[in-house]
C-alpha positions as CSV (number, residue, x, y, z in Angstrom):
1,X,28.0,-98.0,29.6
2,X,31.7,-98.4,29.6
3,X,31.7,-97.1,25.6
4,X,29.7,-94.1,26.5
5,X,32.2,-93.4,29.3
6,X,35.1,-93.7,27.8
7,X,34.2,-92.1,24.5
8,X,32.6,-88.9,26.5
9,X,36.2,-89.0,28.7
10,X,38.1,-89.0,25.5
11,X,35.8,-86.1,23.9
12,X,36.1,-83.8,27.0
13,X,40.1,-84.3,26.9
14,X,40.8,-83.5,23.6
15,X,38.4,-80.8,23.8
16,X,36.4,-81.8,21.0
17,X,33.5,-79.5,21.8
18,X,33.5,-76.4,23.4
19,X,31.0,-77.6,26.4
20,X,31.6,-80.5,28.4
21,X,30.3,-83.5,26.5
22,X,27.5,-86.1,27.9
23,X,25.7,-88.8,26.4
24,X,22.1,-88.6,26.6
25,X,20.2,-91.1,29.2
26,X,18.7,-92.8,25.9
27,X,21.0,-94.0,23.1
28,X,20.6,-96.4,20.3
29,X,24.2,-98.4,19.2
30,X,23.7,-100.0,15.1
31,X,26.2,-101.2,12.4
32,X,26.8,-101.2,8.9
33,X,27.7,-104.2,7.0
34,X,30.7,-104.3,4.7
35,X,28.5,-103.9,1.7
36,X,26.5,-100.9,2.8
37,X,29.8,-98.4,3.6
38,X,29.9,-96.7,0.1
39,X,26.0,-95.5,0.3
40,X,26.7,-94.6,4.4
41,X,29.7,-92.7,3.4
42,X,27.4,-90.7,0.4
43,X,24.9,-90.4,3.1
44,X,27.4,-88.8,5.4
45,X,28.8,-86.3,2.3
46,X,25.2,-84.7,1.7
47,X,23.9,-84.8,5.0
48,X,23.8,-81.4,5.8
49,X,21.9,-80.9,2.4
50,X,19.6,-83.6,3.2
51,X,18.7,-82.6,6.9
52,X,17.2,-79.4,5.0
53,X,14.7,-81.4,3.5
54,X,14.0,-83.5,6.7
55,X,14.5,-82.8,9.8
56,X,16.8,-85.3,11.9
57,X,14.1,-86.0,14.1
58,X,11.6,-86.4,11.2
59,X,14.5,-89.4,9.7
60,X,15.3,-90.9,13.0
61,X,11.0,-91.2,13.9
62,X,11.2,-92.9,10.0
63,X,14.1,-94.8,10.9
64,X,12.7,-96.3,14.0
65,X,9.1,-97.1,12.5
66,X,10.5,-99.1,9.7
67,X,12.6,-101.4,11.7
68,X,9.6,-101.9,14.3
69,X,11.7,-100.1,16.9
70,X,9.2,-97.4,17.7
71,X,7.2,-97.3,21.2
């Protein structure tokens, strides 16, 4: 909780976004390892162009049912 605290205090006082920023009550917290940065970075580059293929929600649903995290 402390990360989600700090980072939303930090966000709000450098006026990141234009609305006051909260964390959902849900959040999921993953890393990368060394060797996967390059293809997360490419990911990053074309998201936008990606996300109009699939939906966030449609990837995240995907995400969650191949690593057994679903409900």
């Amino acid at each position: 909780m402390l990360i989600k605290g700090e980072s939303s205090l930090w966000v709000n006082q450098q006026k990141i976004v234009k609305n006051k920023f909260e964390w959902q009550n849900d959040y999921i917290a993953l890393s990368v390892s060394q060797s996967a940065v390059a293809k997360v970075r490419a990911y990053i580059a074309k998201q936008e162009e990606h996300h109009l293929k699939h939906t966030f929600a449609q990837e995240y649903d995907e995400f969650l049912r191949a690593h057994n995290l679903s409900e």
